[in-house]
C-alpha positions as CSV (number, residue, x, y, z in Angstrom):
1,X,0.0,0.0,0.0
2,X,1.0,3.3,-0.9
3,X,1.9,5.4,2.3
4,X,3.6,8.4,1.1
5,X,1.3,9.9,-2.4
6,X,4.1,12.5,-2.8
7,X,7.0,10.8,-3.2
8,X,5.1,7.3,-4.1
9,X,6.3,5.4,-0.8
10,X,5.0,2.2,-0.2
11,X,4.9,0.5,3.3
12,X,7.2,-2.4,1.5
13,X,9.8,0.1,0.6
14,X,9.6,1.3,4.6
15,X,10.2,-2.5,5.8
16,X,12.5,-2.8,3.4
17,X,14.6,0.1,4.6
18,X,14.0,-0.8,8.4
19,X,15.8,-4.2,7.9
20,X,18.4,-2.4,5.9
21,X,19.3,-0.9,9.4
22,X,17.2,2.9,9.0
23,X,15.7,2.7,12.9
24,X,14.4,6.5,13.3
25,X,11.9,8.5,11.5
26,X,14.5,11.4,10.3
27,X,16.6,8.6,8.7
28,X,13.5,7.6,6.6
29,X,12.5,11.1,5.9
30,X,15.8,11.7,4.5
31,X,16.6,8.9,2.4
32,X,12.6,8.0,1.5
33,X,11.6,11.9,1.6
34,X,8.3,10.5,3.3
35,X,6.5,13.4,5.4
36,X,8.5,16.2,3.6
37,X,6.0,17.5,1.1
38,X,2.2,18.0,2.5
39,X,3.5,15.7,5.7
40,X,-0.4,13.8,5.9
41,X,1.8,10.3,6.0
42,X,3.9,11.0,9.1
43,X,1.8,9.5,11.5
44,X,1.4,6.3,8.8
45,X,4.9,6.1,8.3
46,X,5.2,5.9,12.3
47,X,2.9,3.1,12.3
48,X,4.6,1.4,10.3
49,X,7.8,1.6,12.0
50,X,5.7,0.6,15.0
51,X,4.6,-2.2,13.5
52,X,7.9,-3.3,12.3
53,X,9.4,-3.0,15.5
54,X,11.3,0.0,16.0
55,X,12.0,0.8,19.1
56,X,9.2,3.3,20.2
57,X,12.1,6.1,21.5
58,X,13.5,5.8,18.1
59,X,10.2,6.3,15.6
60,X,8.5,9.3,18.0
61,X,5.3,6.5,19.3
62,X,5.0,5.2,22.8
63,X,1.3,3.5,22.7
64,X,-1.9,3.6,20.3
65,X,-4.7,3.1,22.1
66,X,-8.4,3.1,20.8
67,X,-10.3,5.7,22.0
68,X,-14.2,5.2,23.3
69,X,-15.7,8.3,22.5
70,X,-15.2,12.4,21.4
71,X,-15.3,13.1,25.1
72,X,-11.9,11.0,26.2
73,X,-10.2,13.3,22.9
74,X,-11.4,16.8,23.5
75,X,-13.0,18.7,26.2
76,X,-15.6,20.9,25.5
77,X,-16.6,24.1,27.1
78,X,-19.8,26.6,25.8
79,X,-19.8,29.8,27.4
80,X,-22.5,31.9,26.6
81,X,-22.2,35.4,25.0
82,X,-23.5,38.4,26.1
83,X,-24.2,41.1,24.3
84,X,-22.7,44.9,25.3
């Protein structure tokens, strides 16, 4: 699958490079040039190192966890508005 549109990145060429010794994101960003046009495919590209076992310090992820609901992501307050 294609993980970086800009520069045509596949999640095969990121393994690839992984075993080839690359173990931190700026190492792929240099010699892949993933994330360094629009930059939508970092947090793919991470996963990916994740996945492939790079050491968490090394690719910039600690944990995914699933989130439940909106309310766990973002806090809401309203305040009302009163006019002058």
């Amino acid at each position: 699958m294609i993980v970086c549109v800009c520069k045509s990145v596949s999640d095969r060429t990121i393994r690839s490079s992984i075993a080839d010794g690359i173990d931190s994101f700026d190492e792929l960003q240099f010699e892949l040039g993933v994330a360094s046009c629009c930059g939508k495919c970092e947090e793919s590209v991470r996963d990916v190192m994740l996945q492939s076992g790079v050491c968490a310090s090394r690719c910039g992820v600690v944990e995914h966890r699933q989130v439940q609901s909106v309310a766990e992501v973002v806090q809401v307050a309203f305040y009302e508005r009163k006019a002058a």
